[in-house]
N, C-alpha and C positions, 0 to 999 in steps of 0.2 A: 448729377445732372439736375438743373432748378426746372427746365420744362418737361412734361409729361405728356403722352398720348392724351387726345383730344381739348389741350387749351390752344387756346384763341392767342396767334404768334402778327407780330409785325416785323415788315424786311426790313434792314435798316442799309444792304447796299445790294446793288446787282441788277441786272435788268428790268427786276419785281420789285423797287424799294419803294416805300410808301404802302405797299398793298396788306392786305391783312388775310387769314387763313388759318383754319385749322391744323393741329400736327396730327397727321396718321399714324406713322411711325419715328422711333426714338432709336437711333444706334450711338449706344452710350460707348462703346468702343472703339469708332472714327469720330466722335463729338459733331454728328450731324443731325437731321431731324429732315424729314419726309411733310411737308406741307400741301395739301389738297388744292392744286389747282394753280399752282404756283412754280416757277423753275422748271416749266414743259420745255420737252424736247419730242421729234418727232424722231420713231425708228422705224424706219422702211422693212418690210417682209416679204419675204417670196413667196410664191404660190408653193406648196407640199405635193399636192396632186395636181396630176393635166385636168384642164379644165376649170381650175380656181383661179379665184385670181387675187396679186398682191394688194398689200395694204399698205397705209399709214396710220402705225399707231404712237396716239400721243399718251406722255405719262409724267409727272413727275419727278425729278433728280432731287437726291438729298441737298442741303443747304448745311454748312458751318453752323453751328449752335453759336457761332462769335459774331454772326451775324441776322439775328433775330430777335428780338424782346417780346416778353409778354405781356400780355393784355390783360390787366387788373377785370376781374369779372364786375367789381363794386364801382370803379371810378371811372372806369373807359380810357383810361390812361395805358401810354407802354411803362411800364416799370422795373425797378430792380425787386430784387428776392430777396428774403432773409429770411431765417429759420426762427420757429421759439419752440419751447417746450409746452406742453399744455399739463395740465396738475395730474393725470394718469399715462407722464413718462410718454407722450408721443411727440412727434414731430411735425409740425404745421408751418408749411411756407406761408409769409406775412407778406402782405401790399407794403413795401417803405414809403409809402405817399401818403393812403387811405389808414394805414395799421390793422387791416379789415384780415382774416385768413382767409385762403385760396384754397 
């Protein structure tokens, strides 16, 4: 997976497209991604005890990682990912626009 917990994501379809938003959470085993403030749905609750009373709570639904791109922190562009090696054998995602690491 090229995005990680807290980079800077833009929607590219869906109710939310154009919007931009952090990732909270990353589920690399259904390829979605958890966006802060984004893809709200409202789930209605019952009261537990007499005397409470129900809510509406709003939160979040995963989004398709197919349909998201990230947000270069150096160029403010959404962009594609690539990998390169760095000279002590690690791995650094690259800006393909800026060639800045992320």
């Amino acid at each position: 997976m090229k995005i990680v917990k807290n980079d800077k994501i833009k929607v590219l379809v869906g109710k939310d497209r154009g919007k931009t938003g952090k990732v909270l959470k990353v589920m690399p085993k259904k390829n979605k991604v958890v966006v802060e403030g984004l893809n709200l749905i409202i789930k209605n609750v019952r009261p537990r005890r007499q005397g409470e009373k129900g809510q509406r709570i709003q939160f979040p639904r995963p989004i398709d990682i197919s349909n998201v791109m990230l947000i270069c922190p150096h160029c403010g562009k959404p962009v594609h990912l690539a990998y390169k090696l760095r000279e002590d054998k690690k791995k650094v995602r690259i800006c393909k626009k800026c060639q800045q690491a992320i």
